[in-house]
N, C-alpha and C positions, 0 to 999 in steps of 0.2 A: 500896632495892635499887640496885646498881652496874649502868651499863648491860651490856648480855648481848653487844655490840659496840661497834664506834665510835656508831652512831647508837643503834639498838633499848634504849631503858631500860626497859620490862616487856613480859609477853605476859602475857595471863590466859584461861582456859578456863571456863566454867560449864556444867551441864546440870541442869535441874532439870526435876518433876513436879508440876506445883500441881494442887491440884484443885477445882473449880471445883462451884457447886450444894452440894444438903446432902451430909450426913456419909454412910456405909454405903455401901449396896448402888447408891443414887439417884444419887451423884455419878457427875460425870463428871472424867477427869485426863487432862493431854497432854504430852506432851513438847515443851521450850525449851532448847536450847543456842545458844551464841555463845560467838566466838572474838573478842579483841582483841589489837590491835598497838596500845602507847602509847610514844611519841617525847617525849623532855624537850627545847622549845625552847631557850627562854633565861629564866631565874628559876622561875617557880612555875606558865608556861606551858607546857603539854603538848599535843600535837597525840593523837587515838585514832582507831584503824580499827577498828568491829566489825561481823563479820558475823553475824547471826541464822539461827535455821533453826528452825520445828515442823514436828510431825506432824499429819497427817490429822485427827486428833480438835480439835486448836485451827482448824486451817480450817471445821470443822464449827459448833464453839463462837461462833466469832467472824468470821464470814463478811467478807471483805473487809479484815480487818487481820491477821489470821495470816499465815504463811508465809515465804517467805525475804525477806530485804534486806540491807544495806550502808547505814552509816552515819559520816558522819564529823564527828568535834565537837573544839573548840578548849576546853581548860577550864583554869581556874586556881583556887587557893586562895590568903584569906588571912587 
């Protein structure tokens, strides 16, 4: 992908519904989106911004790590 600016080389969107416990009527499912901002340094080094976000039912599910955050990681491939 060609950067979107001088700097910005991707953005990516996700939202997903996993669902968690057994199949049917028993389970339970929540909603997860996150939004990223990825910067191409210099070579196969990329700087990412991603913000997270669930809902009410993954804080229920998973008391104490659900919820919103901000996360930022330095990654390369090779």
């Amino acid at each position: 992908m060609q950067p979107t600016n001088g700097r910005l080389y991707r953005a990516a969107r996700k939202c997903s519904r996993p669902t968690v416990g057994s199949t049917g009527a028993q389970a339970d499912d929540y909603l997860h989106g996150q939004l990223s901002a990825i910067w191409k340094v210099h070579g196969p080094w990329e700087l990412r911004l991603t913000a997270h976000d669930t809902d009410t039912a993954a804080k229920r599910l998973f008391p104490g790590n659900a919820g919103s955050r901000v996360e930022f990681a330095v990654q390369t491939a090779f």
